[in-house]
C-alpha positions, -999 to +999 in steps of 0.1 A: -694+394-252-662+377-249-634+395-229-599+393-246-570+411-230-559+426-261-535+453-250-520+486-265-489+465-257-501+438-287-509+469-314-472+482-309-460+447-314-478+452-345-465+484-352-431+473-345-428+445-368-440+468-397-409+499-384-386+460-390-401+453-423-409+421-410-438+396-424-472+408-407-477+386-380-514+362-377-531+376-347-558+344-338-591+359-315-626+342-306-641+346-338-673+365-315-650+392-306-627+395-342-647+426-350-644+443-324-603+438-326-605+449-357-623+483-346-593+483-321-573+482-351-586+507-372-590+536-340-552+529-335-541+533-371-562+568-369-542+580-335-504+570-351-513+571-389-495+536-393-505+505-413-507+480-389-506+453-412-515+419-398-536+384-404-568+387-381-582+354-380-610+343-354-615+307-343-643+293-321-636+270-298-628+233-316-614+250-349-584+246-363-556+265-382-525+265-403-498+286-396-476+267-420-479+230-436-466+216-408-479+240-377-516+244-367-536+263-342-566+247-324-590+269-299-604+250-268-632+261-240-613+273-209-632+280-179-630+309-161-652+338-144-655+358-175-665+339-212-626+331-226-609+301-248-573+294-253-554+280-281-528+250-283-503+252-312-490+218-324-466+200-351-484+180-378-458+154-396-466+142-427-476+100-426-454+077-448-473+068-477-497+037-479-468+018-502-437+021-478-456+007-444-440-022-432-408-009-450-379+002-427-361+036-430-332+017-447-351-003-469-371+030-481-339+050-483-324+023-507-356+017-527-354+052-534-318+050-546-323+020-566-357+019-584-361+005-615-368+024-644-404+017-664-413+043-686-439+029-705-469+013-690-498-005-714-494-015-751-495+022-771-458+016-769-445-023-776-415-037-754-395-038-785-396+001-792-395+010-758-356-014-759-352+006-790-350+038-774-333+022-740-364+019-720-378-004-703-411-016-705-441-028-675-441-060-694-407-064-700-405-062-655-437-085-658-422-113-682-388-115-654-412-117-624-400-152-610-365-139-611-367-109-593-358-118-558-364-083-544-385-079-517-395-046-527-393-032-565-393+004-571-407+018-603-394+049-614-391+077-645-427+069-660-433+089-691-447+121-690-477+114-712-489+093-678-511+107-651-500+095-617-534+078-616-529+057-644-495+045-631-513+038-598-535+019-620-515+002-639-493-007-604-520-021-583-531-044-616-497-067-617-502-098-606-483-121-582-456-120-571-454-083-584-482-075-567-479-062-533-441-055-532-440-029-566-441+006-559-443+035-583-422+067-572-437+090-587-426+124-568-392+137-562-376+130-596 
């Protein structure tokens, strides 16, 4: 058995929260001794006839998890004279995406401002309709290629009958010198 010093003091925190209408709070135990917190649990909510709502969740040692997209829990061995673990809460940031590496915050910050529209991608649509209808087609970016001295092109407002994978597709098919410095946004707008 696992000893956790799970007090009377950490049930009327509990309790307390729920008198505040606050969110129920996650409560994070060795995952040997969950059910036995939530006995403690149940026994007080008997004695005050509260709820004592809350997120039990029990993690052995070398698990992990989220409190929130960007905040995780991790449980590690500790040693002491009694079985026990303990827990480090970190930050996770999200990683820049594959096509902006190398790219610095300014140059991301005005691809981003300044992409260039290409909202249709293979030949179901020609170049002339898409001008038609004031689009722009791949093609049409393909066919100016040696002009454009940019040494990043961002392609942006696809059509919607797209899926993102067939723009990734059809992005990491152009050839030199598009390839390598064309990127497709296609979150955020």
């Amino acid at each position: 058995m696992m000893y956790v010093n799970f007090s009377t003091w950490r049930i009327t925190n509990v309790a307390t929260r729920g008198l505040y209408r606050m969110k129920p709070p996650t409560i994070i135990v060795p995952i040997s001794v969950k059910e036995d917190v939530e006995k403690l649990f149940e026994i007080h909510r008997k004695m005050d006839q509260s709820e004592l709502k809350h997120n039990l969740v029990g993690l052995d040692v070398g698990e992990e998890f989220s409190l929130r997209d960007d905040l995780k829990v991790k449980a590690f061995r500790t040693y002491h004279v009694i079985p026990s673990q303990g827990y480090i809460v970190y930050s996770v940031k999200k990683k820049l995406k594959s096509e902006y590496i190398g790219l610095s915050g300014n140059e991301i910050k005005n691809l981003k401002a300044s992409g260039v529209e290409c909202t249709f991608l293979n030949d179901a649509i020609t170049m002339e309709h898409a001008k038609d209808y004031g689009h722009t087609h791949l093609s049409e970016i393909i066919s100016y290629a040696d002009r454009l001295q940019n040494k990043a092109i961002l392609l942006i407002h696809f059509s919607a009958r797209y899926t993102v994978e067939e723009i990734q597709q059809a992005v990491s098919a152009l050839p030199p010198p598009l390839a390598g410095r064309t990127f497709a946004l296609t979150e955020g707008f």
